[in-house]
C-alpha atoms as a printed R data frame, in Angstrom:
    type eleno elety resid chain resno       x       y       z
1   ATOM     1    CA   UNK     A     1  -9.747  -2.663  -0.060
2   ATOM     2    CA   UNK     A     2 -12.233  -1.907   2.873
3   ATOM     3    CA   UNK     A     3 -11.125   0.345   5.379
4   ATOM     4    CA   UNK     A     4 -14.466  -0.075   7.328
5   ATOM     5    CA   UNK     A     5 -11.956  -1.625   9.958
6   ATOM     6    CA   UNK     A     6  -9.819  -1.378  13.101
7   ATOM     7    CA   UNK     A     7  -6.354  -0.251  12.193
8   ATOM     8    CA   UNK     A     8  -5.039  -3.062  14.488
9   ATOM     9    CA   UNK     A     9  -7.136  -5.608  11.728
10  ATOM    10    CA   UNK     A    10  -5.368  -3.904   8.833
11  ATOM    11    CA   UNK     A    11  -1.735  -4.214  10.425
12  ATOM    12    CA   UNK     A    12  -1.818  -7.694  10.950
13  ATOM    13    CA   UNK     A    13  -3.360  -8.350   7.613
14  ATOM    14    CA   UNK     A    14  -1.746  -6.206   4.706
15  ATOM    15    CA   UNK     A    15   0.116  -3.759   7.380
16  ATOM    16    CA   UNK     A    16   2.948  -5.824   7.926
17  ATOM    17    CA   UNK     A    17   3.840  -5.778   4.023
18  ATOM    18    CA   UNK     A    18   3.739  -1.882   4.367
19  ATOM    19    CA   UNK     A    19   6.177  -1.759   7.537
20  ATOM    20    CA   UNK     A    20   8.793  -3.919   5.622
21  ATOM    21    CA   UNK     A    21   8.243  -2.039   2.337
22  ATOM    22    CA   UNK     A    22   8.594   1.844   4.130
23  ATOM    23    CA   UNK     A    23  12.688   1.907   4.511
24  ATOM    24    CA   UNK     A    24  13.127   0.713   0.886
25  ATOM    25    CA   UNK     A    25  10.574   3.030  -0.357
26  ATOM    26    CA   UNK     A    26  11.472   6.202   1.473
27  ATOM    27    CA   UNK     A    27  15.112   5.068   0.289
28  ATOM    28    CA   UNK     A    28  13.753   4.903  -2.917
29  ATOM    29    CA   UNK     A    29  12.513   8.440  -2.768
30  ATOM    30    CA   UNK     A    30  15.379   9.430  -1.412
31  ATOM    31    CA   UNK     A    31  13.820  10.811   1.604
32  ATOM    32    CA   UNK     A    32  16.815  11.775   3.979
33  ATOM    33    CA   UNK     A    33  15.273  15.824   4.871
34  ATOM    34    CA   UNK     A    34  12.930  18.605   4.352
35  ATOM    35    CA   UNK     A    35   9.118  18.382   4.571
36  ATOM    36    CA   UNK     A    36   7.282  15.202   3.629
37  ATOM    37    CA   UNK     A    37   4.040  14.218   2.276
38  ATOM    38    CA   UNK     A    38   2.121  10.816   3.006
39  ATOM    39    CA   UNK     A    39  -0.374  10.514   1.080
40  ATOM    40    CA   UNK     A    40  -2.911   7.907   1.617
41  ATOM    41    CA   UNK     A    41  -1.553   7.345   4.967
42  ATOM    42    CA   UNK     A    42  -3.707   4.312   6.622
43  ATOM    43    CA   UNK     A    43  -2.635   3.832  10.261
44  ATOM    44    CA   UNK     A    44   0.652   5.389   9.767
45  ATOM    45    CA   UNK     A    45   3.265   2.820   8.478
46  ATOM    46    CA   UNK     A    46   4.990   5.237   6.064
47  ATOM    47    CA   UNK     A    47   4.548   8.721   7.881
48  ATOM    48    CA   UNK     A    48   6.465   6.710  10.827
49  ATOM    49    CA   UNK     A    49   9.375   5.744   8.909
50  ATOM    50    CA   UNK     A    50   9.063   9.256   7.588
51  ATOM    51    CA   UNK     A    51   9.598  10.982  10.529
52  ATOM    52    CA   UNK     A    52  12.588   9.031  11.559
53  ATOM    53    CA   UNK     A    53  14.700  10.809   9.003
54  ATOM    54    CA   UNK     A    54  13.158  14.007   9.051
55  ATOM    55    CA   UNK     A    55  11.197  14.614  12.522
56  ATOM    56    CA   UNK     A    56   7.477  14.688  13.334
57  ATOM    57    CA   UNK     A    57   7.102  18.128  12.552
58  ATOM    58    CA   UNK     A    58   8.424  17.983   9.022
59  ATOM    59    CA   UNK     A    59   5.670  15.245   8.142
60  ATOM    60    CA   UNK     A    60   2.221  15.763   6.927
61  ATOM    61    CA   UNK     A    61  -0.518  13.038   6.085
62  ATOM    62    CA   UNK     A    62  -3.558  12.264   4.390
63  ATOM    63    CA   UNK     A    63  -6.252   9.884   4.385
64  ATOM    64    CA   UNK     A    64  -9.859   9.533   3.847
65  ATOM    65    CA   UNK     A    65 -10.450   6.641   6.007
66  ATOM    66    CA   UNK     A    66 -11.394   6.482   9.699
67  ATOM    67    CA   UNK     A    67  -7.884   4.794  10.057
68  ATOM    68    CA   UNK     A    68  -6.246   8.274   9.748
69  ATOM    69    CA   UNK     A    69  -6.774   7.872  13.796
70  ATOM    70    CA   UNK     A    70  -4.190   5.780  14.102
71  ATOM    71    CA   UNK     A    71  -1.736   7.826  12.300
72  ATOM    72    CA   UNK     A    72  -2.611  10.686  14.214
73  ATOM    73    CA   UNK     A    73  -1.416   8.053  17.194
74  ATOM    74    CA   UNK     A    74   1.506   7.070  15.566
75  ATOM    75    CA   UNK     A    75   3.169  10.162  14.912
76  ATOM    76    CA   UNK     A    76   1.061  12.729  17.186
77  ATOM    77    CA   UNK     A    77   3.724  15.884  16.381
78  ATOM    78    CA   UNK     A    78   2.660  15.269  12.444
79  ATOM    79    CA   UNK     A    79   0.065  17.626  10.829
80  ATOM    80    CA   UNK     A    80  -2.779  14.694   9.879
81  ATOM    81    CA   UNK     A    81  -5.473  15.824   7.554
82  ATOM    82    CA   UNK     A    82  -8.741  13.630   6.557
83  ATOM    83    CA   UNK     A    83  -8.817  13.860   2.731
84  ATOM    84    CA   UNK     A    84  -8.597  12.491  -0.632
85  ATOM    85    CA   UNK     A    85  -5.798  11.940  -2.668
86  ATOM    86    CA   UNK     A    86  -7.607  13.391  -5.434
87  ATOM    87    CA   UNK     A    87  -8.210  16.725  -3.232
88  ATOM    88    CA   UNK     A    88  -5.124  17.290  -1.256
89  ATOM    89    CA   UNK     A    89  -5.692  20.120   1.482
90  ATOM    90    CA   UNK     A    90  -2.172  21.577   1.116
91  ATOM    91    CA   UNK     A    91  -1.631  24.816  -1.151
92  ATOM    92    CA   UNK     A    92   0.722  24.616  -4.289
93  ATOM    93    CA   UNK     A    93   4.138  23.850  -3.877
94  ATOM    94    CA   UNK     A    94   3.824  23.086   0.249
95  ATOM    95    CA   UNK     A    95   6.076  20.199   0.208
96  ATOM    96    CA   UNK     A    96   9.635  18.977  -0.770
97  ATOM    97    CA   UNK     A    97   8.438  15.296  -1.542
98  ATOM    98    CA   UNK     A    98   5.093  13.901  -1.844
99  ATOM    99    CA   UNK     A    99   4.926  10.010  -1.114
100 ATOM   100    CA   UNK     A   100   2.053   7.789  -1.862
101 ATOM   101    CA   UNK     A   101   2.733   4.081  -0.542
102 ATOM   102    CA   UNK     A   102   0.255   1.371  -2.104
103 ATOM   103    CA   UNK     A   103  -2.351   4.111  -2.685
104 ATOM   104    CA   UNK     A   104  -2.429   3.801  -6.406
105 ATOM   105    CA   UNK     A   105  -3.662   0.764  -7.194
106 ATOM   106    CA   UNK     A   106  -7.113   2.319  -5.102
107 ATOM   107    CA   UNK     A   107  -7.585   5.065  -6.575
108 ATOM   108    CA   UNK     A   108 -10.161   5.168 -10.142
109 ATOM   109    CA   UNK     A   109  -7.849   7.844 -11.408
110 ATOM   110    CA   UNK     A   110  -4.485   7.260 -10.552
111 ATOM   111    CA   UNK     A   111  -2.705   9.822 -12.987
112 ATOM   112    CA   UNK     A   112  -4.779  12.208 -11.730
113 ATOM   113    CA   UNK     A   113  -3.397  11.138  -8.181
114 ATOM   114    CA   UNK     A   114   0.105  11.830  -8.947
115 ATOM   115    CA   UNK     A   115  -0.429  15.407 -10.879
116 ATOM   116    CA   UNK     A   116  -2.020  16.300  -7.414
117 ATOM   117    CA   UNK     A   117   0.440  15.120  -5.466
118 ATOM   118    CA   UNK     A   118   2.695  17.266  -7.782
119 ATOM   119    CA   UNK     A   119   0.512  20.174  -6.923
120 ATOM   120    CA   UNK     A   120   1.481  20.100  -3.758
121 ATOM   121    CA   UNK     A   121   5.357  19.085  -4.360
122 ATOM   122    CA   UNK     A   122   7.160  22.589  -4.722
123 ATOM   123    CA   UNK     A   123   8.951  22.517  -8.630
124 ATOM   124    CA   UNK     A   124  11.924  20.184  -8.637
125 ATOM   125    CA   UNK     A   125  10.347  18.166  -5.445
126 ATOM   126    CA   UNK     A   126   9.821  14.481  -5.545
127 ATOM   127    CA   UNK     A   127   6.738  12.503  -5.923
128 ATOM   128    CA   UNK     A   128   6.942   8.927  -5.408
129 ATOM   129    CA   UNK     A   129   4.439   6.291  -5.643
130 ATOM   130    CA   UNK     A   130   4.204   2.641  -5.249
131 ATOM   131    CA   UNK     A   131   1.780  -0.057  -5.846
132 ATOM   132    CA   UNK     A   132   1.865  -4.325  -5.294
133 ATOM   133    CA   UNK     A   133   2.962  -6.506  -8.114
134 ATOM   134    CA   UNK     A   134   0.007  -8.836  -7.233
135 ATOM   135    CA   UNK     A   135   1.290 -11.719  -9.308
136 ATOM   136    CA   UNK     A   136   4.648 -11.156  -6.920
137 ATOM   137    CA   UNK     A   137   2.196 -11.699  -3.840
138 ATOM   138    CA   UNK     A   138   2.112 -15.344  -2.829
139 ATOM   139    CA   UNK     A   139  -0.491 -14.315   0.066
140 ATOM   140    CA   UNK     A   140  -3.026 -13.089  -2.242
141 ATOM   141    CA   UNK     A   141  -1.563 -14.921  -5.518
142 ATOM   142    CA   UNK     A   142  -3.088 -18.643  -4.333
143 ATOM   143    CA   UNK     A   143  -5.985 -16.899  -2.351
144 ATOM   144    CA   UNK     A   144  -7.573 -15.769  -5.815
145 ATOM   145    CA   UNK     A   145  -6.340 -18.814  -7.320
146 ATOM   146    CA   UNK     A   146  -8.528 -20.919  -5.114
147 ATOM   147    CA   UNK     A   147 -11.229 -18.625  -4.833
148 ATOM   148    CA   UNK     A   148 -11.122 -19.107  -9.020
149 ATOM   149    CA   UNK     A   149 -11.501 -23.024  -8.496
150 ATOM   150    CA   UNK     A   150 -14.187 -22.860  -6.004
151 ATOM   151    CA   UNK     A   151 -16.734 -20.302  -6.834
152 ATOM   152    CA   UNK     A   152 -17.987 -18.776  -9.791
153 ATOM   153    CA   UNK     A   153 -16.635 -15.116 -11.125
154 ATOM   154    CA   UNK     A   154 -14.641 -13.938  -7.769
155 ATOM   155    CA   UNK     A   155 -13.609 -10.547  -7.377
156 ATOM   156    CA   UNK     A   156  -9.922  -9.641  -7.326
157 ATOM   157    CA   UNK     A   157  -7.393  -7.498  -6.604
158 ATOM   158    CA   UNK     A   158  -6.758  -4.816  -9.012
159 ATOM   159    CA   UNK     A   159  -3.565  -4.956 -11.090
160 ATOM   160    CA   UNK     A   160  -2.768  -1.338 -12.425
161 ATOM   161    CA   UNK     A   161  -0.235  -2.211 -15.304
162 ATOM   162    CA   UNK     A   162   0.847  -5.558 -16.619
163 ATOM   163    CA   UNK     A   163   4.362  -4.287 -16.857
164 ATOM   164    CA   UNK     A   164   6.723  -2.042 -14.936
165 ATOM   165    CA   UNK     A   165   7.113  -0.120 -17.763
166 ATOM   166    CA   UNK     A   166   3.739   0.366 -18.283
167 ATOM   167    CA   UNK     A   167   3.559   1.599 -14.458
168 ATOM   168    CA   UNK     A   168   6.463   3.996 -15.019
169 ATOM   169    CA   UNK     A   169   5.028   5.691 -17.660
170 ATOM   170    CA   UNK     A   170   1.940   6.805 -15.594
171 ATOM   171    CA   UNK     A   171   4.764   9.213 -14.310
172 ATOM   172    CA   UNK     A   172   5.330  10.792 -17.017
173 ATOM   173    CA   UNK     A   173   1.948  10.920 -17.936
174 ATOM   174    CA   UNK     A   174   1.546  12.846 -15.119
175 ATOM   175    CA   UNK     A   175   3.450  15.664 -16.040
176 ATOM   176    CA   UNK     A   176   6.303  14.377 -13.885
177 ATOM   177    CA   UNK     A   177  10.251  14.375 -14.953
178 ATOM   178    CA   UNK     A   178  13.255  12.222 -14.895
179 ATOM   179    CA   UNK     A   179  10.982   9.331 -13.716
180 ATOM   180    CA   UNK     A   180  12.455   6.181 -12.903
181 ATOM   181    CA   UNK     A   181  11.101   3.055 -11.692
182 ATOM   182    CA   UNK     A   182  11.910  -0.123 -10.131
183 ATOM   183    CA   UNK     A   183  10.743  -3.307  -8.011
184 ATOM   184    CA   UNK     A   184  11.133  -3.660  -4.196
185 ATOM   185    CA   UNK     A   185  11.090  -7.100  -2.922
186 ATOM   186    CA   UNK     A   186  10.157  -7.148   0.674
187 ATOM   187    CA   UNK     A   187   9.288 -10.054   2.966
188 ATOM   188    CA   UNK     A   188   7.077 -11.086   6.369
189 ATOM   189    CA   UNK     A   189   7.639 -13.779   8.856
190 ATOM   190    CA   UNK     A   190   4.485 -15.862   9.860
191 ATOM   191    CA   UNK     A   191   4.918 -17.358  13.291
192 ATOM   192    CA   UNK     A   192   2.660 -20.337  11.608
193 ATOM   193    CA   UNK     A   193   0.125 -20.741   9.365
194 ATOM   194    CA   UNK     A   194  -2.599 -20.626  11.719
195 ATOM   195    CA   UNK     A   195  -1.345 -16.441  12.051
196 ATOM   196    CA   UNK     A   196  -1.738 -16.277   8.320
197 ATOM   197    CA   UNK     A   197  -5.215 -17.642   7.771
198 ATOM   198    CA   UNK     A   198  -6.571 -15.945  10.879
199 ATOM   199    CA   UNK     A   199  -5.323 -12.582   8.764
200 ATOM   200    CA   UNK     A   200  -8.125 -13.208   6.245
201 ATOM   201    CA   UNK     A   201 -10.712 -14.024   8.677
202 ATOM   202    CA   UNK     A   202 -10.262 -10.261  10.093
203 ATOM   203    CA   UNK     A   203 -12.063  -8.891   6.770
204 ATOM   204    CA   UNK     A   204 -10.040  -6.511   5.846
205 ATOM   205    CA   UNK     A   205  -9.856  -5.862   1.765
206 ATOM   206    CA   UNK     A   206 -11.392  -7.808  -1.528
207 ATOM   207    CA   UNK     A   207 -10.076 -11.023   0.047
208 ATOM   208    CA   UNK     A   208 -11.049 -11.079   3.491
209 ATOM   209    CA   UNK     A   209 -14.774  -9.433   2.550
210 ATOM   210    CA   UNK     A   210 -15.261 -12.592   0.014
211 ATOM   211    CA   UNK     A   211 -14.225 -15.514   2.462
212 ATOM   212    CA   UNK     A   212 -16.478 -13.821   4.876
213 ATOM   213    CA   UNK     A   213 -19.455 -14.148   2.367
214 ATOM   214    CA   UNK     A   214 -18.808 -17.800   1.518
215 ATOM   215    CA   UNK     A   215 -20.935 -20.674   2.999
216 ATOM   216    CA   UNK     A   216 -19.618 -22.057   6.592
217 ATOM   217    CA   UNK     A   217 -18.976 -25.292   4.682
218 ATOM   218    CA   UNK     A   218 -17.240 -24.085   2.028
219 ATOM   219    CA   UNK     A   219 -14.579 -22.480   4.305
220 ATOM   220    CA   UNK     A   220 -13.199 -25.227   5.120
221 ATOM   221    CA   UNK     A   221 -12.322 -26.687   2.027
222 ATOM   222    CA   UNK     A   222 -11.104 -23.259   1.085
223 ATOM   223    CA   UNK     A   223  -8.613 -22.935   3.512
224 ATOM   224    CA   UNK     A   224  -7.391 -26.366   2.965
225 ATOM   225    CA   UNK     A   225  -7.106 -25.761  -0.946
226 ATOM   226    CA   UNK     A   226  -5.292 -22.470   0.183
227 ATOM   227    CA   UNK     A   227  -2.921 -24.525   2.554
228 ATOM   228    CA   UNK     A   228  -1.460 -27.217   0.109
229 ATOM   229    CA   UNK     A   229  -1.174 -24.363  -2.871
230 ATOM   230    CA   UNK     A   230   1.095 -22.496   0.168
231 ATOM   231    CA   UNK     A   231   3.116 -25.650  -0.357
232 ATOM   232    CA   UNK     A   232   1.596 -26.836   3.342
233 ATOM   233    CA   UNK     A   233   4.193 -25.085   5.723
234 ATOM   234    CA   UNK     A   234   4.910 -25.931   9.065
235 ATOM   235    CA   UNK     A   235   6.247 -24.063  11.732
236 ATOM   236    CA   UNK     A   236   7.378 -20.295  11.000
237 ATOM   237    CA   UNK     A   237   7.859 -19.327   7.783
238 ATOM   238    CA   UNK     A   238   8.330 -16.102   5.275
239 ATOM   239    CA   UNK     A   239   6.159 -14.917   2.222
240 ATOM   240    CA   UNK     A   240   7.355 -12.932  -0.267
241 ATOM   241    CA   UNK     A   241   6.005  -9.698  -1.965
242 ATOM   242    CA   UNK     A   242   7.062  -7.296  -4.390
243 ATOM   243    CA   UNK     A   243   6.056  -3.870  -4.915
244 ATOM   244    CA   UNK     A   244   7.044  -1.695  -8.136
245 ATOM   245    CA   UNK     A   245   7.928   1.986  -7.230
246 ATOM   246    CA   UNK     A   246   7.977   4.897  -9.468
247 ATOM   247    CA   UNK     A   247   9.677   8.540  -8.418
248 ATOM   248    CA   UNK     A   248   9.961  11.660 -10.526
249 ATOM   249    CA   UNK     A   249  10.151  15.520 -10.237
250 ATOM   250    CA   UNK     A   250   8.237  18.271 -10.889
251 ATOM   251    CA   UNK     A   251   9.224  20.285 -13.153
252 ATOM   252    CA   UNK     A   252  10.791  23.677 -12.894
């Protein structure tokens, strides 16, 4: 995904996935106290919902994007780093729980994500990740579908594992223990579909950077396509998404 944009841009776009999915992630993690990592922060979605349950000043965040600015805005009392994922500025053991919401799937070494994260997790902390299910995604789903129809050899969005299996076992690949994981369906409520197209003209990630490099008249016809695949909805409706989640510990 491109970051290159305003954090307002991303919100309305992919953002509003991330603020349903937070609660049922942080649940997931079974965030309820101590002091909390976000890693891979964006504008703040997670790190928010974070310091509901365990203040400000117990939560810490990291991105390497300009809209770390944001989160810095969001949750002003929380110690926000710029940084990598790969390269967490924390020493060993700083943190109860290290969280890393639909970071993953960015990354071009995700295990080596997580054993950082469990760097910085204190032994027996949590690290939890999560990632989209991409097939799961209607929004992006029949975007690549028709992007497949009308033009030759589009990009796409990156699927880490074909199976949730697969996905869990990147925990334990990572040197982490008792790993579970599991899927977390979440939903978003467009006012119309006007407020959902308008989302990918903002050019924000893979999709929105290719329908801003197609011809003027092929736009048309591409939003059209994109409409009747949608199943052509009219009025407000919700779209679906589902994430898959993985959480383990470090060891002792």
């Amino acid at each position: 995904m491109s970051f290159d944009v305003s954090g307002s841009a991303y919100d309305r776009f992919m953002g509003r996935y991330a603020q349903e999915l937070a609660p049922p992630f942080a649940d997931f993690a079974g965030v309820r106290e101590g002091h909390v990592l976000d890693v891979g922060c964006g504008t703040g979605v997670l790190a928010e919902e974070l310091a509901r349950r365990v203040g400000e000043k117990n939560v810490a965040a990291v991105d390497p994007s300009p809209m770390v600015d944001a989160c810095r805005a969001r949750v002003p009392d929380a110690d926000v780093r710029t940084g990598a994922a790969e390269a967490l500025p924390w020493p060993d053991g700083t943190f109860d729980a290290a969280l890393a919401q639909l970071v993953l799937h960015f990354l071009d070494d995700p295990r080596a994500g997580l054993v950082e994260m469990g760097r910085v997790a204190r032994p027996g902390g949590v690290v939890a990740a999560s990632s989209w299910n991409f097939p799961q995604m209607p929004l992006l789903r029949n975007f690549w579908q028709v992007a497949r129809d009308l033009t030759p050899s589009p990009p796409g969005e990156r699927q880490l594992f074909e199976t949730l299996e697969e996905f869990e076992a990147l925990g334990r690949d990572a040197g982490l223990e008792e790993v579970e994981a599991a899927p977390i369906d979440v939903s978003t409520r467009y006012e119309s579909f006007a407020e959902l197209w308008g989302s990918f003209e903002l050019g924000v990630g893979p999709a929105g950077q290719y329908f801003g490099s197609l011809p003027a008249e092929t736009r048309d016809a591409f939003r059209d396509e994109y409409y009747r695949r949608l199943g052509e909805p009219e009025g407000a409706f919700d779209l679906p998404a589902q994430a898959w989640a993985l959480r383990g510990r470090v060891p002792t």
